[in-house]
Phi, psi and omega in degrees: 000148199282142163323310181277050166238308188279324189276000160280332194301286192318303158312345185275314177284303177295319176311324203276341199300268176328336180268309175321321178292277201295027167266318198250000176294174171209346202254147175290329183288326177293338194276327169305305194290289181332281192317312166287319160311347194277293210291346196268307159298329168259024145266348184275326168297323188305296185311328194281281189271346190105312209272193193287168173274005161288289181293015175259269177354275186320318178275319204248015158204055179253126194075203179231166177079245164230155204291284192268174154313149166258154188256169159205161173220167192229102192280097179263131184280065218266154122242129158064013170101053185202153186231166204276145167211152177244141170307145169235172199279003160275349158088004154269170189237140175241201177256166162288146190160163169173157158014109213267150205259158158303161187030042158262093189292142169313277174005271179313317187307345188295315212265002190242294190297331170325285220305316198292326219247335193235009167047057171267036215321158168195154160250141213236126146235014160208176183238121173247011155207130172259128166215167193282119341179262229287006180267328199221002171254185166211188313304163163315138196263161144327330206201131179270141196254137144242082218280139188257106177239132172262126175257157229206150147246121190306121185248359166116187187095161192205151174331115170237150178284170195191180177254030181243307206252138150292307189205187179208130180208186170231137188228144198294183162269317181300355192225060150311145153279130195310138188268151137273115207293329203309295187270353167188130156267132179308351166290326184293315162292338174299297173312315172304335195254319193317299204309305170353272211284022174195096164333344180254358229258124132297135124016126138249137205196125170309000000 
């Protein structure tokens, strides 16, 4: 990788830090500390690409909160006809998943968020739906997602308590645990075993 390559990556990564910050900060001096850190990436972007600090601004630090969508993906898990779901500290149950990290591929983020939340190995083989959040989830978020759901095969390992999770188990559709609808709904675990159960299955995508 080119140096000016790798030092646009690193601004990109204190910009998404610094934009975060000052979405969920409340204390001023960290919000300060957020804002020149902001300011510090799109000088480093102005130096880099050439372009103006107007078009830099505009494009790469504008407004609050996130620019583009956010990805998350969602691991559907199977044993024995049954799919994997986790407890979360709200005390409803999802698929494991969550926030795909910079410089993670949506895969690895599948196979790293199993393991943190349901203490799972997997192997990710197909990708079976992409869809847009606010089509199929409620309530609407402030900001747009897009979920990545992968079916996965179970590699061994088993439930450790965490700072995400209560619990982990694998469950029919007919005998479900209350969903957080927010983050998985039963059309969505429907869709997962349809994909499970047809050798033939596309994509599906918004």
């Amino acid at each position: 990788m080119k140096i000016e390559d790798q030092v646009c990556r690193w601004a990109i990564e204190l910009q998404s830090i610094a934009q975060a910050g000052l979405y969920y900060g409340h204390d001023v001096f960290d919000r300060q500390r957020y804002q020149r850190l902001r300011e510090i990436a799109a000088e480093m972007m102005v130096t880099k690409t050439g372009l103006s600090d107007e078009l830099i601004h505009n494009l790469f630090c504008s407004g609050m909160g996130y620019q583009t969508p956010r990805v998350s993906t969602r691991a559907a898990v199977f044993q024995e006809g049954k799919i994997l779901l986790v407890q979360e500290n709200s005390g409803k149950w999802v698929m494991p998943g969550g926030w795909c990290e910079l410089g993670v591929s949506p895969a690895d983020n599948t196979v790293k968020e199993t393991r943190e939340e349901a203490g799972i190995d997997v192997e990710v083989c197909s990708l079976i739906a992409v869809q847009d959040r606010d089509r199929h989830n409620e309530p609407p978020y402030a900001f747009s997602i897009v979920n990545l759901f992968f079916l996965c095969r179970p590699l061994g390992g088993s439930f450790t308590p965490n700072e995400e999770t209560l619990d982990a188990g694998y469950y029919t559709l007919d005998a479900l645990p209350p969903l957080d609808e927010s983050k998985t709904t039963i059309d969505q675990l429907r869709m997962c075993f349809d994909a499970l159960n047809d050798p033939d299955w596309r994509t599906q995508f918004d």
